[in-house]
Structures are given as structure tokens and as C-alpha cells.
N, C-alpha and C positions, 0 to 999 in steps of 0.2 A: 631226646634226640641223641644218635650216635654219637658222639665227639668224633674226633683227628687221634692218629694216634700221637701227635705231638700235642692235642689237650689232656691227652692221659697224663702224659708227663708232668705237664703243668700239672695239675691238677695231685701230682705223687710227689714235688719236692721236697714237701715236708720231712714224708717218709724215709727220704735218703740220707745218705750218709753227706759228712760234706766236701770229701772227692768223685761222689758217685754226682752230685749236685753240678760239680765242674764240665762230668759231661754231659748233661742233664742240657745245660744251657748253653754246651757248646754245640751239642745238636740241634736244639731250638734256633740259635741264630742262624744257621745256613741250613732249617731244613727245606723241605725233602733231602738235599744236594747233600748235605755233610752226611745225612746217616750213611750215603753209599760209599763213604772212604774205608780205606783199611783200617783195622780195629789202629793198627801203630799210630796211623797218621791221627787219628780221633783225639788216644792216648797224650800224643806231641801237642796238637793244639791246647787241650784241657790242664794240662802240666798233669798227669797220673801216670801212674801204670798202666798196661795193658791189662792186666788180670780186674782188674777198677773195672774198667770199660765191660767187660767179661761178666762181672757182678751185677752194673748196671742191667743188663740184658735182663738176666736172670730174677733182679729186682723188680723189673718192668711185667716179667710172668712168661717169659721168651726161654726156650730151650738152648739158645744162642744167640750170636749177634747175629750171622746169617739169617736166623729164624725171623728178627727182628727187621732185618734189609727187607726180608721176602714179604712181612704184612705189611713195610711203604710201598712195595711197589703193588702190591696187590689195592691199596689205597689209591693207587695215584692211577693204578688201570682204571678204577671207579669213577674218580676223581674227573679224570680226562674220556668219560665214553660220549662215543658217537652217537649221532641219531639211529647210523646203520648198526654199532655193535649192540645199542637198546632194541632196534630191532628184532635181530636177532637174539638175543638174553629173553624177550617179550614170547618168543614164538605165536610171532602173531600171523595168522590164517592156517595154523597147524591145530586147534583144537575147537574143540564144540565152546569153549568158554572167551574164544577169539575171535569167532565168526558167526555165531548166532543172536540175534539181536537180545535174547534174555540173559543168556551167557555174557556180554558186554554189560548189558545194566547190571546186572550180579556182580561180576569184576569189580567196574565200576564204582561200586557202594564200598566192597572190601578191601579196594586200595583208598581211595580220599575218604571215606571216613576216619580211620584209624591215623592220616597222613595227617589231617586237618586236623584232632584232635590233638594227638603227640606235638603238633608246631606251637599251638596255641597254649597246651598247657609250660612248653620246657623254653618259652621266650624269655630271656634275659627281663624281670620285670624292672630292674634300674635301667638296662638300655631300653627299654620300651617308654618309661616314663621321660626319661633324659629326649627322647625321639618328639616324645608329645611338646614337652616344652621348649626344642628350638621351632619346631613348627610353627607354635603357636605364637612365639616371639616376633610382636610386629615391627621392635627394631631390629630385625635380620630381615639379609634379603634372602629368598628360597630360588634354589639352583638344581633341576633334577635333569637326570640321564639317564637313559637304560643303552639295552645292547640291541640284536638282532628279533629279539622278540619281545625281551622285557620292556622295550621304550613303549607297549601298548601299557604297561601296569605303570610308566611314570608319567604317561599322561593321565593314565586315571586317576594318580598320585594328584597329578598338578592339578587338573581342570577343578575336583573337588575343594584344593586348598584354594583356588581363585576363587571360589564365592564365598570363602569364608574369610579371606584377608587380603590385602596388598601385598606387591613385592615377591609376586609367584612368576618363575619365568622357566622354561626350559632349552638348559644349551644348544643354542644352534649347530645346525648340521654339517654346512659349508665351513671348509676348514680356515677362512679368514676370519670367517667370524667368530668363529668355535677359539680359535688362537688369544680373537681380540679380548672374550670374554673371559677367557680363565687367564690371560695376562694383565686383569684387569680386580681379580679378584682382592677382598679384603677379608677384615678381621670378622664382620660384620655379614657374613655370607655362608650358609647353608647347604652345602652340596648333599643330597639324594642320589647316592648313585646304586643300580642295579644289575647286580653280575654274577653271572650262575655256570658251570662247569661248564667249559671249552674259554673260558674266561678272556675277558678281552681285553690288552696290554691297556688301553689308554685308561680304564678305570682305572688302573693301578697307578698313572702317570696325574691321573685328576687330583684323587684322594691324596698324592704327596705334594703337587703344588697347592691344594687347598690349604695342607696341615702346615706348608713355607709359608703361607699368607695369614697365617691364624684365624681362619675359617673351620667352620666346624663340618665334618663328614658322616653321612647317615648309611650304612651299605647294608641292601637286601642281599641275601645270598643264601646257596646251598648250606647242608652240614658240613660241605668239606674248606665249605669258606675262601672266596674271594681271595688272591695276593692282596686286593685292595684293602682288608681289616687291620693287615698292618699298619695301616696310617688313619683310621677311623675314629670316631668319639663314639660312635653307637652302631652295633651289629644286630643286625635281627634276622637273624638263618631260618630257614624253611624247609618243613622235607619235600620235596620231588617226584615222588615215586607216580609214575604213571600208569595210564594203559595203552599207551601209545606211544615211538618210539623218540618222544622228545619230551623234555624234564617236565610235570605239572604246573604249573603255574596258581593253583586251587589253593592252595595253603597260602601262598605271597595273599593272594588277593583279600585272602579274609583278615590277614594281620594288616593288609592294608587298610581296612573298613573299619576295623575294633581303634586302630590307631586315629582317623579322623575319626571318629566318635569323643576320642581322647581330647585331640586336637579341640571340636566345638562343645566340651564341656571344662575344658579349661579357657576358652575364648568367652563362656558364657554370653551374655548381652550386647557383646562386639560382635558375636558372630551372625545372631541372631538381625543385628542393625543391617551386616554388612549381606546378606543373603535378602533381605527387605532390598535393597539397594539396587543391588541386581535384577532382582526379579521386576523393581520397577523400570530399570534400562533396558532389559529384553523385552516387555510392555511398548517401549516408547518408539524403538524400532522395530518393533513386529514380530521378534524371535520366537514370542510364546503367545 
């Protein structure tokens, strides 16, 4: 998976010097926002030089800092596209591979296969393990959320984890309730939340009163990564790339299924009791 170009960073401290490190980290803490300051003003926060800052760039593999401003905002165009600007980037009903029904299944195969692949192999396997075992923890209670579309992948999230354990609930929607609940949180509590570019303020607002509450945070998200990670125990990014003018959902859903597989083989014989259990109370009242 791509990184950010603020994991590049991360990801290059070592390699710096340790004035170039200064602003290293004084970008990271206000980015996006801080890289668009003037080199001086960069220089004044990190206590360096300008010519530092200057090095910095040039360390990073930037022909300047300009160069540097110019791939965040090029990032954060990404970052931030619409369904109309994927749209248009898709040009879709402009070619034989957009509009004809084999041309689509063709597409089709050579975007989510390659998508699905790359997610599953470059997932964090400590945050994916760490994901299994708050799940599966039946002293926590499980709390999920999604957005405008994602709340279809945390009900499938939740519905699957209710027949495999107690304590699976999802935050409600009316904002009394939705208040009562996350004002109500504990140490002992699981937030699942799902947020993928056009990103929605209140995950970011969950994920920080979960982490006040000492609750633990799960976030699905793009490569360009949720504000809400900032406050997270475990990140599991997904690539998006569609064929149609709004993010994929195909790659979440299969870390979602690898992950409950995870979930009911660490639950072993509890889970196995607790799906018996079910199955015999949809029996009792006619469900199945």
C-alpha cells in the first residue's frame, strides 16, 4: 500500500540528521497544515535554520520545499475526491472498457483483484492480530460505527460478531442517544469505527473520547488514513480503487471476513457454544 507522504517521513527519521529530525516532527505534528507555512516560519517552530528545512526537502528526495508543498496538496486533492471528481478521473461512459458489458467485467477483475490482493497482503499483521483479540475479548463491550456508506460493512462487522459473542452493540443514530452512549463510555469498551475519504468529523470526535475514556479504538480506513488514527490502538487501511465513481468497499469487506475467521478461532469452543445457541433461539421463534 502507498503510504502518506507524512509516513514516508516517519518512516525516514532514522536517516536524518538531528536538526533535520526537528522538522521532521514539527511537520508531522500539524500536518497537512504545517508543511504549507513559510520555510522561515517552519525554521522558527523547529528552532533550525532555514537552509535545515531546505536540506530536509532535499533529504526527503524533493527538488525543494515548494516541490514538497506541491505532492501534499496533490495528496490531499486525492485524499479529499469526490464521487463527481472520481467520476470524471473514471471516464466513465467514454470508452468501450466503460460501457460494454465485457469491458466492465474485464476492468472489473484488473482493479479488485490487484486491490484486494495488495490490502491483504501489506495489513499491519500486529494491528490485525491486536483487532482479533479486542474482538474476541468477552470482557469488552464491542461498539461499531460507520459513515454514509461504510455503516453497511459495520453492521456486517456487528451482526457476524453477535453470534459469535455478547456485548456487540451499534451506536445509535438519534443524537440523544448516540450523546448518551459515548458519554457513557469506559475503559472496558471497543469502538469499531469506519471512515474513508470525504472523512467524517465525528469519527475523529469518537476515536478521542474513546481514548479520554480508556477504551480501546479499531479504525477501517483508506491509505490516506482517517484524522481518526490519530487516536486509535489498531488501523487496518484498505485500497479503494474502483470502477465506479465512489471508493470500493471490496478489499474492507474481505479484511473484514479474514478478521472474523480470526475472531472465531481464537474464541474456539465459545464460539462454536455460542452460534449453537443462536441457532437454537432462531429455531424457537421461527427465524430459520
Amino acid at each position: 500500500m502507498t503510504g502518506t507522504i507524512a509516513d514516508s517521513i516517519r518512516a525516514n527519521l532514522g536517516a536524518l540528521s538531528p536538526a533535520e529530525r526537528k522538522v521532521a516532527r514539527t511537520l508531522l505534528s500539524g500536518y497537512p497544515s504545517a508543511v504549507f507555512e513559510t520555510v522561515a516560519v517552519i525554521a522558527e517552530r523547529a528552532s533550525v535554520s532555514t537552509p535545515t528545512v531546505l536540506r530536509f526537502a532535499a533529504r526527503m528526495g524533493y527538488h525543494g520545499f515548494p516541490d514538497l508543498q506541491a505532492a501534499v496538496r496533490s495528496e490531499l486533492d486525492v485524499r479529499n475526491a469526490s464521487p463527481v471528481a472520481l467520476y470524471e478521473a473514471a471516464g466513465l461512459g467514454h470508452s468501450e472498457e466503460t460501457t460494454s458489458t465485457a469491458g466492465l467485467l474485464e476492468h472489473g477483475n484488473a482493479t479488485f483483484a490487484p486491490a484486494l490482493a495488495q490490502t491483504l497482503a501489506e495489513i499491519p499483521p500486529h494491528d490485525f492480530q491486536r483487532a482479533v483479540e479486542l474482538l474476541a475479548d468477552r470482557k469488552r463491550h464491542i461498539i461499531l460505527a460507520g459513515g454514509r456508506f461504510t455503516h453497511l460493512l459495520a453492521q456486517y462487522l456487528g451482526l457476524h460478531l453477535m453470534q459469535l459473542r455478547e456485548d456487540v452493540r451499534f451506536l445509535p443514530d438519534r443524537p440523544v442517544e448516540r450523546t448518551a452512549a459515548l458519554a457513557q463510555l469506559t475503559r472496558r469498551d471497543v469502538v469499531v469505527l469506519f471512515d474513508y475519504r470525504r472523512y467524517e468529523d465525528d469519527k475523529t470526535a469518537i476515536a478521542q473520547l474513546t481514548r479520554e475514556a480508556a477504551g480501546k479504538t479499531i479504525v477501517f480506513t483508506d491509505p490516506w488514513l482517517s484524522p481518526a488514527t490519530a487516536h486509535a490502538d489498531v488501523v487496518l487501511p484498505s485500497q479503494v480503487g474502483t470502477t465506479a465513481p465512489y471508493d470500493s468497499l471490496v478489499p474492507t469487506l474481505a479484511v473484514i471476513e479474514v478478521l472474523i475467521a480470526g475472531v472465531i478461532n481464537t474464541l474456539g469452543p465459545q464460539a462454536h457454544q455460542q452460534l449453537r445457541h443462536n441457532e437454537e433461539v432462531a429455531h424457537r421463534i421461527g427465524m430459520v
